[in-house]
C-alpha positions as CSV (number, residue, x, y, z in Angstrom):
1,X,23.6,26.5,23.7
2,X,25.8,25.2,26.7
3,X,27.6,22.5,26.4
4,X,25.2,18.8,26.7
5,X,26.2,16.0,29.0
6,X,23.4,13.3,29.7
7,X,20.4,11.7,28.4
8,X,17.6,13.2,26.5
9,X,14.8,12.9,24.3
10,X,13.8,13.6,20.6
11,X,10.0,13.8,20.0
12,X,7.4,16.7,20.5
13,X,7.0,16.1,23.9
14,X,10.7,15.5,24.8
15,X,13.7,17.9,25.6
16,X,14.5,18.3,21.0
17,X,11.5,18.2,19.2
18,X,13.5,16.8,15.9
19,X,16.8,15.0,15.2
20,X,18.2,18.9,13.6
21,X,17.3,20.3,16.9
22,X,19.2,17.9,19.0
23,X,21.9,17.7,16.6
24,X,22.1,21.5,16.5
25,X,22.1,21.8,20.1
26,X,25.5,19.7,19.9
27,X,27.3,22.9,18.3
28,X,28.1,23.8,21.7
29,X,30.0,20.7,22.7
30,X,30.2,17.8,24.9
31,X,31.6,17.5,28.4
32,X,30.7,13.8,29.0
33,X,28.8,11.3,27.4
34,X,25.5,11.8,25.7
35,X,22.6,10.2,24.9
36,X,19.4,10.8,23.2
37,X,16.4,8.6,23.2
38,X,13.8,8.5,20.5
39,X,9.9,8.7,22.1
40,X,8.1,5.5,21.3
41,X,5.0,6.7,18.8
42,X,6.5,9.9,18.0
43,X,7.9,9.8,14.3
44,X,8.0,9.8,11.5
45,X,10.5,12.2,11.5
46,X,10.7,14.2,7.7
47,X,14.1,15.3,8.0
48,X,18.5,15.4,6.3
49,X,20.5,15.3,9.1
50,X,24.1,15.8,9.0
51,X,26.1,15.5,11.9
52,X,29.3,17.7,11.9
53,X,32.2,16.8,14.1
54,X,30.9,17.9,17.8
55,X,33.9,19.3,20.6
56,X,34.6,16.9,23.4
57,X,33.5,13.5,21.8
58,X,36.4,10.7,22.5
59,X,35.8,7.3,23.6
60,X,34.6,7.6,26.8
61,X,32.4,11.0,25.9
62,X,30.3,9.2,23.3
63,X,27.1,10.6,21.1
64,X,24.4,7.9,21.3
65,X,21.1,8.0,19.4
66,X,18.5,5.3,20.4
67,X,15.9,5.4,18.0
68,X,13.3,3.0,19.0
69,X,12.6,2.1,15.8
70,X,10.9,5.2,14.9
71,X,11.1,6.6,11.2
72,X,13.9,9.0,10.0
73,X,12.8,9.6,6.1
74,X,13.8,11.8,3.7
75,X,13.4,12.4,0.2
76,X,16.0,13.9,-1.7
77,X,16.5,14.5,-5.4
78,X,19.9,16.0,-5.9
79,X,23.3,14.0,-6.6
80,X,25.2,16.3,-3.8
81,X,23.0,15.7,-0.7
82,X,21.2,12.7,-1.5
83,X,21.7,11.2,2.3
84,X,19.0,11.1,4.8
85,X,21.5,10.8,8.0
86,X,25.3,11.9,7.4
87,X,27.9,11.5,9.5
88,X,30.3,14.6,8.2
89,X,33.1,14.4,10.0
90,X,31.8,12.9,12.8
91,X,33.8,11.0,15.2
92,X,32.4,8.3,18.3
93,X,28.4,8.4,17.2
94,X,26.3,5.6,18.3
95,X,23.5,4.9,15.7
96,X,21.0,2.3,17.4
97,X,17.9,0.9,16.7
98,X,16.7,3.4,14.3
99,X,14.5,3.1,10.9
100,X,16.1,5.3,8.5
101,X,14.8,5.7,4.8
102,X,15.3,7.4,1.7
103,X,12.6,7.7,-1.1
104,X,14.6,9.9,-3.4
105,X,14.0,8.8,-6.9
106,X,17.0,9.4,-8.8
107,X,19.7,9.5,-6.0
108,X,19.2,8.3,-2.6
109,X,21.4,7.6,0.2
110,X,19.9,6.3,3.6
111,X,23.4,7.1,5.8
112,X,26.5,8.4,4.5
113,X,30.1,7.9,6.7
114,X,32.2,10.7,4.9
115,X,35.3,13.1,5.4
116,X,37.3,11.0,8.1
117,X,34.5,10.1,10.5
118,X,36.0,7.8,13.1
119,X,35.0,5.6,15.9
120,X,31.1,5.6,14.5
121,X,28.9,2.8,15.5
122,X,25.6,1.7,13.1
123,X,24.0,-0.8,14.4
124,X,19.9,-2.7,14.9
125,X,18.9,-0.5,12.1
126,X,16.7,-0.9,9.0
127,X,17.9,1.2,6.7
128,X,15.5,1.3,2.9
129,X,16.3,3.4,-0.4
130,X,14.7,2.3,-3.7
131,X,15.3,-1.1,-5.4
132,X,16.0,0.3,-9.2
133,X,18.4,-0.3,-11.8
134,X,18.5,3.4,-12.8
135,X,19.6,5.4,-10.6
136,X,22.0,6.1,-7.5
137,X,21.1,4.2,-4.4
138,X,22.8,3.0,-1.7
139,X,22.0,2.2,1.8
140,X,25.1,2.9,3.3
141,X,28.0,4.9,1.8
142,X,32.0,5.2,3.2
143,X,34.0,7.4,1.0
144,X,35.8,10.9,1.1
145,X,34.2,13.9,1.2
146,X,31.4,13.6,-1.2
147,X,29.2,10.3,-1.8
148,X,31.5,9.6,-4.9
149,X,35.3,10.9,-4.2
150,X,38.1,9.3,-2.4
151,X,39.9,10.0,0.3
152,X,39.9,9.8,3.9
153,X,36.9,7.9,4.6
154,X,37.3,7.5,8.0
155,X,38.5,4.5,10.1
156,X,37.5,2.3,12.9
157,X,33.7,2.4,12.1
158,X,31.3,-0.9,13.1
159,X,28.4,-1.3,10.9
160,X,26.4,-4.5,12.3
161,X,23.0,-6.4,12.9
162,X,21.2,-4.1,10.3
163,X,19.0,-4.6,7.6
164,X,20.1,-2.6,4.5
């Protein structure tokens, strides 16, 4: 992959197919500041996305998903990866605008801010797990490197305007 600096689009007719194909297309680095844009119509999207950190991000050099709304579900089962969208890591990702469930039915995560991700910004989503007693659910997580541990969680991270 070469390195990405623009906009793009995530649906079957765009430039990634799925959110794992843009994100893996991000292996390769940034040079400048990137942006991709959900098609309206073209979820759900069935997929665990973890986003790793990504070469080149920094303030100005920013990784911005607009979701339109559209549907990123998954449903997990195990207490390790129980997230549907993970930020591992990551530093200076935009999350905007997207819908973003989790219909695990014994753990269930619907984004996860883990192992010193910086600099993130969540924001206009809905993000949905199960309403239960029993169970592990949680709409949003900030902790160390797994869903339950300490450590360096991250810093400087804006989580606004969403419905959890």
């Amino acid at each position: 992959f070469a390195q990405l600096s623009g906009n793009y689009t995530i649906g079957v007719t765009g430039n990634y197919p799925t959110f794992n194909a843009a994100v893996t297309a991000l292996s390769a680095g940034i040079t400048g500041p990137v942006t991709f844009t959900v098609l309206p119509g073209s979820g759900p999207y069935n997929e665990q996305v973890t986003i790793n950190p990504v070469a080149g991000v920094s303030a100005i050099n920013t990784i911005t998903f607009k979701g339109n709304m559209e549907i990123l579900t998954n449903g997990t089962t195990g207490s390790t990866n129980r997230h549907t969208l993970k930020l591992n890591g990551a530093d200076y990702i935009i999350i905007d605008s997207l819908t973003i469930i989790n219909t695990g039915t014994t753990y269930a995560s619907g984004v996860e801010v883990t192992n010193a991700a910086d600099n993130n910004i969540i924001s206009n989503c809905n993000i949905q797990v199960p309403q239960s007693t029993s169970g592990n659910f949680a709409g949003l997580t900030i902790s160390g490197t797994t869903p339950t541990s300490t450590g360096n969680t991250g810093s400087n991270n804006t989580i606004s305007n969403n419905t959890i």
